[in-house]
One Martini backbone bead per residue (centre of mass of N, CA, C, O) as a GRO file, in nm:
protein
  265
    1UNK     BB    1  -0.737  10.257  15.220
    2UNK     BB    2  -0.531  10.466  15.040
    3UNK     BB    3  -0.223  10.458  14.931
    4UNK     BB    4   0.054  10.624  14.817
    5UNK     BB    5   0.199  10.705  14.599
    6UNK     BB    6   0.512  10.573  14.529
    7UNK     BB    7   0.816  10.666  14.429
    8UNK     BB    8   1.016  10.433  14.191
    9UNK     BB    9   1.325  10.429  14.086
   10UNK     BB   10   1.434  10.284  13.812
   11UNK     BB   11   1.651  10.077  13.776
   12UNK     BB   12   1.960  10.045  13.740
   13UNK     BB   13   2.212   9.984  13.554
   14UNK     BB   14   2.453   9.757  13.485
   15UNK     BB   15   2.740   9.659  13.504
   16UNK     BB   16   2.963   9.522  13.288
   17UNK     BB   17   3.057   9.273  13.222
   18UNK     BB   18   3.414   9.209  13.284
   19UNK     BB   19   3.458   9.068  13.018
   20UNK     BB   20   3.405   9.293  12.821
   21UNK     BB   21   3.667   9.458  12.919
   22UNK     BB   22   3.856   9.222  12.841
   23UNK     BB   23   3.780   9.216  12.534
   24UNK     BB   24   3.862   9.480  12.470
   25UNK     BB   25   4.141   9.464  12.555
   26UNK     BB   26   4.226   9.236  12.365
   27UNK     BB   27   4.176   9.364  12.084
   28UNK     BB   28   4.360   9.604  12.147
   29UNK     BB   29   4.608   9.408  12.136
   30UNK     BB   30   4.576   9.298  11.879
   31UNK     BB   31   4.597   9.590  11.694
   32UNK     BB   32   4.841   9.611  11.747
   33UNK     BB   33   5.018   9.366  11.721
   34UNK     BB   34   4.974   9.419  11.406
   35UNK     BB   35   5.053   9.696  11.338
   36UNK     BB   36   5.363   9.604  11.424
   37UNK     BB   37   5.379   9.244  11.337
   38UNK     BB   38   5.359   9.039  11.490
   39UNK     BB   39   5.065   8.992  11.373
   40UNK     BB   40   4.918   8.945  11.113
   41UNK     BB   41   4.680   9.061  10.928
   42UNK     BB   42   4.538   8.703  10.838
   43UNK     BB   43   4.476   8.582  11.031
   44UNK     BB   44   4.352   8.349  11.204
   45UNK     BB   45   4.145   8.343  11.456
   46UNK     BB   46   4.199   8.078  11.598
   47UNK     BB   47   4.512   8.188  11.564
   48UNK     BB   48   4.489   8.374  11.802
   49UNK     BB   49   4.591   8.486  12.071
   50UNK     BB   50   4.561   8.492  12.380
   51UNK     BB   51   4.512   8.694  12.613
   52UNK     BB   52   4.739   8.612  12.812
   53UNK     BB   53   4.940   8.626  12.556
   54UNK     BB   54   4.875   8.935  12.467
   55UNK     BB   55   4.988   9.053  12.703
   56UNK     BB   56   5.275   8.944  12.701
   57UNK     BB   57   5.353   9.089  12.455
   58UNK     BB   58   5.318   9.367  12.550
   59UNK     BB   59   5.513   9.358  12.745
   60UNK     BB   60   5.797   9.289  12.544
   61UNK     BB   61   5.734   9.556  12.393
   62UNK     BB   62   5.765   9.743  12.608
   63UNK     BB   63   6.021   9.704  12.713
   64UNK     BB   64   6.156   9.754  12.405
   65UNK     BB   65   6.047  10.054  12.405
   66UNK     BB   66   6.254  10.109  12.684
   67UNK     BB   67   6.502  10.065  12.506
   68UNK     BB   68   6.453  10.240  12.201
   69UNK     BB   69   6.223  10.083  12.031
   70UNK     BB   70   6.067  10.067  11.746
   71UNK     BB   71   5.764   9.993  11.568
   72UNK     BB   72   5.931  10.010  11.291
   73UNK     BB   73   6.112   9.715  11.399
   74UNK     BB   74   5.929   9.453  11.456
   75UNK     BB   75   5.956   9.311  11.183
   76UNK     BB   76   6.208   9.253  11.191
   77UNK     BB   77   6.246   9.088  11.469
   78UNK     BB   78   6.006   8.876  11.405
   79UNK     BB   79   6.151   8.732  11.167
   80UNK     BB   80   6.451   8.676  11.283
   81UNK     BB   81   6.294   8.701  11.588
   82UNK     BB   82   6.046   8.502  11.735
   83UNK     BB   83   6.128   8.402  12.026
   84UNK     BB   84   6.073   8.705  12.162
   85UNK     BB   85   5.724   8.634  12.111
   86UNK     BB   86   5.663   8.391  12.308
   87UNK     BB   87   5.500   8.298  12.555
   88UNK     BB   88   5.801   8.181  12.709
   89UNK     BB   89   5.922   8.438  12.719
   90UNK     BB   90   6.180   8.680  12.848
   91UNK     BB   91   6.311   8.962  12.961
   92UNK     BB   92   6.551   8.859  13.140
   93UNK     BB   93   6.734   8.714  12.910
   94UNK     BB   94   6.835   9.039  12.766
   95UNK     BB   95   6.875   9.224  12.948
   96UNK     BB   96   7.209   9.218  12.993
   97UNK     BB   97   7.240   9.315  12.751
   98UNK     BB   98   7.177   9.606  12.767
   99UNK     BB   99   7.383   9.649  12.998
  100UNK     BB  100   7.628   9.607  12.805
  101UNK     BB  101   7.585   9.846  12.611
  102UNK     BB  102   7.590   9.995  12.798
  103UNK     BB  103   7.845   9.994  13.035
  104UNK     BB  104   8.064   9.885  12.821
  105UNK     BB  105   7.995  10.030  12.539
  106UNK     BB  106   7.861  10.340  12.585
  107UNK     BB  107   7.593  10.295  12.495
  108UNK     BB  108   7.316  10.429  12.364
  109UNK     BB  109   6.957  10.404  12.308
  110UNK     BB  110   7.042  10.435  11.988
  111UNK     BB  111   7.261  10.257  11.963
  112UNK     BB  112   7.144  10.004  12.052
  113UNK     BB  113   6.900   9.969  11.836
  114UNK     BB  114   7.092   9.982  11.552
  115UNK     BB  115   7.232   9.694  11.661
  116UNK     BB  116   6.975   9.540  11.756
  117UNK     BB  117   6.876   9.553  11.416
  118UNK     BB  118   7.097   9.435  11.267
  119UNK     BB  119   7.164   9.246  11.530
  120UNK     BB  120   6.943   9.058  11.662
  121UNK     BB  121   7.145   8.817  11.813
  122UNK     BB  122   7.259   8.947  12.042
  123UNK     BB  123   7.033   8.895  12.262
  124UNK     BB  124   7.172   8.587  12.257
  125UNK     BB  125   7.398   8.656  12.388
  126UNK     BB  126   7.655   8.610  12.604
  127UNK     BB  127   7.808   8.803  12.805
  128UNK     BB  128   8.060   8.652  12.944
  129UNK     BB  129   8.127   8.441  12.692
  130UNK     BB  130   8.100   8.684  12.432
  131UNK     BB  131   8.085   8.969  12.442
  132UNK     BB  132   8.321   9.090  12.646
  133UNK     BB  133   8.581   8.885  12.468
  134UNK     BB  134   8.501   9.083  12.219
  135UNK     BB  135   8.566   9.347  12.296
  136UNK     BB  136   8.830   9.306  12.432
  137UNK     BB  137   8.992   9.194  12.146
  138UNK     BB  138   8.908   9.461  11.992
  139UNK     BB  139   9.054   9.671  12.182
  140UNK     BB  140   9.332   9.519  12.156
  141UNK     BB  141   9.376   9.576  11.882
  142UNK     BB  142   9.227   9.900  11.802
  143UNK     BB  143   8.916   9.879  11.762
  144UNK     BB  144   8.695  10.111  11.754
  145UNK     BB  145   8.391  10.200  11.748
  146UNK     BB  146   8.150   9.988  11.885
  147UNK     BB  147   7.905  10.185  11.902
  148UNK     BB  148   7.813  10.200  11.596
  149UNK     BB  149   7.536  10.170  11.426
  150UNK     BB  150   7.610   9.931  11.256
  151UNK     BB  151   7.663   9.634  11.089
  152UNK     BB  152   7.930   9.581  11.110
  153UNK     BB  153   7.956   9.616  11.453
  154UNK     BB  154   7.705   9.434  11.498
  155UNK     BB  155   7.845   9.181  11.395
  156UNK     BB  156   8.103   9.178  11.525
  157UNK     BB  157   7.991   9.155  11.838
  158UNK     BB  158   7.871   8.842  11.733
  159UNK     BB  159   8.180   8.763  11.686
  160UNK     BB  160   8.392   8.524  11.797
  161UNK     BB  161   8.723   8.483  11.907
  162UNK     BB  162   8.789   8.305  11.704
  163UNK     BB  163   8.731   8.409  11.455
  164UNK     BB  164   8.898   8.646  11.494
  165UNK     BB  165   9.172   8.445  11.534
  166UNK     BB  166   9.174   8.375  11.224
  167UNK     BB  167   9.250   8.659  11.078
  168UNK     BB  168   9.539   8.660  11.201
  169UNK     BB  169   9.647   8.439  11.139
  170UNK     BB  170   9.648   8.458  10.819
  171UNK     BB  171   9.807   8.750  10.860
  172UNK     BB  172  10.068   8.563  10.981
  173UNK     BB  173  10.124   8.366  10.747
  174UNK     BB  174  10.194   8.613  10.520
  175UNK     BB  175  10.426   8.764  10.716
  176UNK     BB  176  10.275   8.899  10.953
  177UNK     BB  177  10.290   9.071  11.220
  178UNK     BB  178  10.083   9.128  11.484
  179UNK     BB  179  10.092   9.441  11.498
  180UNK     BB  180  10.021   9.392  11.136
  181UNK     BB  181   9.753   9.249  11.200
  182UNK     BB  182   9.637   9.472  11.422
  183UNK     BB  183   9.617   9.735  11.226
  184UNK     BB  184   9.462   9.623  10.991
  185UNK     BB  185   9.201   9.562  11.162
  186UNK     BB  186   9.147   9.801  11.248
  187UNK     BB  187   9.111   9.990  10.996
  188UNK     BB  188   8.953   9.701  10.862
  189UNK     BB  189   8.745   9.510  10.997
  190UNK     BB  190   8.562   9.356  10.762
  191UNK     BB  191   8.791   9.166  10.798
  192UNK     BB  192   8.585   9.018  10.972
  193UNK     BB  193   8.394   8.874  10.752
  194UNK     BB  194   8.607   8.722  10.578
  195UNK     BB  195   8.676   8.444  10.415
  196UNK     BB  196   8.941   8.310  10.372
  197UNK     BB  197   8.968   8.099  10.113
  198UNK     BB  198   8.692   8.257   9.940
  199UNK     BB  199   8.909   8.577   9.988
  200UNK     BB  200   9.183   8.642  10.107
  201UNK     BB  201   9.372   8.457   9.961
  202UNK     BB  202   9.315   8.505   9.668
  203UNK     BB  203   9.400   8.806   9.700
  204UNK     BB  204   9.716   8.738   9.781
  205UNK     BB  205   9.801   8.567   9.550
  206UNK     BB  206   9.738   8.800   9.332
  207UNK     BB  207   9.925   9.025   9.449
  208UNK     BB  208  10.182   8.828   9.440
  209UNK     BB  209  10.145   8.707   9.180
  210UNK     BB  210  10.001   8.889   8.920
  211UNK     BB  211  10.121   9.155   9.038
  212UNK     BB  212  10.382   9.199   9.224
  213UNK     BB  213  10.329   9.243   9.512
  214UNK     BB  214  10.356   9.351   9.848
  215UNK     BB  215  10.311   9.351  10.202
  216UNK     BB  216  10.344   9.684  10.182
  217UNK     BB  217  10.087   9.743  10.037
  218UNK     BB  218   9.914   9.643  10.223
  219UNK     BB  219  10.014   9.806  10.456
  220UNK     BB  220   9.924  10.092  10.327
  221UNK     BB  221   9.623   9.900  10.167
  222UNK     BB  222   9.378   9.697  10.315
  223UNK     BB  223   9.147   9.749  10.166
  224UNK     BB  224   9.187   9.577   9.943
  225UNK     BB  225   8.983   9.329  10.065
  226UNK     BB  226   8.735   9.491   9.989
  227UNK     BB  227   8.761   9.414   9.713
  228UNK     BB  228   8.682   9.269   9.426
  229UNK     BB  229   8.841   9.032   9.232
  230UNK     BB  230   8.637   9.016   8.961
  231UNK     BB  231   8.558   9.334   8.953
  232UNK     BB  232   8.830   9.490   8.995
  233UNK     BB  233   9.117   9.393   9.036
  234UNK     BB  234   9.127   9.250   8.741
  235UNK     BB  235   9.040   9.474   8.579
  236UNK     BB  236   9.244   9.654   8.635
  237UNK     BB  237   9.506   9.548   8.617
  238UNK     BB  238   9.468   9.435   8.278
  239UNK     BB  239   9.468   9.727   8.198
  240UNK     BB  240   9.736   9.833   8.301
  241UNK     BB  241   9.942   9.599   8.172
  242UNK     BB  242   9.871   9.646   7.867
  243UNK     BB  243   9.963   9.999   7.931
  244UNK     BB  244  10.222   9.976   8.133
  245UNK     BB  245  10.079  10.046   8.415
  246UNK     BB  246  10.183  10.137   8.752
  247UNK     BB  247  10.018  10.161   9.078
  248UNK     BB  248   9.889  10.233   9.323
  249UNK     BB  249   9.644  10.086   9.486
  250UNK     BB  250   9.437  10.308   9.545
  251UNK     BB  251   9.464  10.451   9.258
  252UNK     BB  252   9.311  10.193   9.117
  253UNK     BB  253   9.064  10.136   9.310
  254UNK     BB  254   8.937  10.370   9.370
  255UNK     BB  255   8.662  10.464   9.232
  256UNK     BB  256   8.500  10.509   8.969
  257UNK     BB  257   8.484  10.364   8.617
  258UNK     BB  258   8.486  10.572   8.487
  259UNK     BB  259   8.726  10.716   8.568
  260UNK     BB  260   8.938  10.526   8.549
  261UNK     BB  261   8.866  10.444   8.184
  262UNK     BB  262   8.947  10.745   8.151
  263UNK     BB  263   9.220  10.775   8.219
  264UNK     BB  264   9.297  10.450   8.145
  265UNK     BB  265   9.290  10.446   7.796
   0.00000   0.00000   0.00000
């Protein structure tokens, strides 16, 4: 007796190994991580980051992200600060910074991503030894705008209580009382940017040495200190000697050299 011939439905594809879905995410992940500049994009391939190093890294690109970090910001950082992209790396490290940048400093998160483009080791900064103090200390002389996202104020915060008490000694050593060196600091804060010896002093030396000024024009014109000695103060200064001309700090420093040599011919 013959048996009736059964349809046997041809066995079903199986579906791909676990593996290969894992390979193809991973690729994805290196793909990104060049685009971004994390990974050189001419790595060789055997040293290219492991799936779950990939992984990792993704991860704190996405926190950064969420902080409001853009792509093309990824290769400054990665460049100034590679430590942020280490396997070992914890992004619970920074989390602290985030946290006072919002806040204590009432930064928005297009100004903290500013600050900390401009001066990525914020991160690395101790927010209660460190940062803290340092804004206290800058809110006490009465500088202003500390959200500002400005490269001056990103390094300003970045910058220990002790430098900052350097520049006022200096201040109150040349005759100004703490008032009138804290008031100069405010109007001017890029003066802690600037070496005492190998800039301030040469400057007030001149100021009071070679122009025979005081330190009231000091303290009505502190941007002084922001120009060049050898290139603007000394050269107008010379121009202006020679043809027996004597002007205010500001009126001598202010505008650009055509104007300058073109009036006081």
């Amino acid at each position: 007796m013959q048996l009736p011939c059964l349809h046997i439905p041809p066995p079903k594809t199986p579906p791909p190994p676990l593996y290969l879905k894992f390979r193809t995410s991973h690729r994805d992940n290196l793909r990104h991580l060049k685009a971004i500049g994390i990974i050189h994009p001419n790595t060789n391939p055997r040293d290219l980051p492991s799936p779950q190093t990939a992984d990792y890294l993704i991860s704190t690109v996405n926190f950064l992200k969420s902080k409001g970090i853009h792509d093309t910001d990824f290769p400054r950082l990665t460049f100034l600060c590679p430590q942020l992209f280490s396997s070992n790396f914890s992004t619970s490290k920074i989390e602290p910074v985030f946290d006072f940048l919002t806040t204590d400093l009432n930064a928005t998160a297009q100004e903290s991503r500013g600050l900390i483009v401009h001066c990525p080791y914020i991160l690395f900064s101790d927010v209660e030894y460190c940062l803290k103090p340092t804004v206290e200390y800058l809110k006490g002389l009465g500088v202003e705008k500390l959200n500002e996202p400005s490269k001056q104020k990103a390094f300003l915060l970045n910058t220990r209580v002790d430098k900052l008490k350097a520049k006022i000694k200096f201040l109150r050593s040349i005759g100004l009382r703490y008032e009138e060196a804290a008031m100069i600091c405010a109007r001017m804060p890029a003066i802690f940017g600037y070496n005492v010896e190998d800039n301030l002093r040469p400057k007030y030396e001149f100021l009071v040495g070679e122009m025979e000024r005081s330190l009231e024009e000091l303290k009505e014109f502190p941007q002084y200190f922001g120009f060049s000695l050898h290139k603007r103060i000394e050269p107008r200064h010379w121009h202006l000697k020679h043809r027996n001309v004597r002007i205010k700090l500001n009126r001598m420093l202010l505008g650009g050299d055509d104007m300058f040599y073109s009036k006081w011919k």
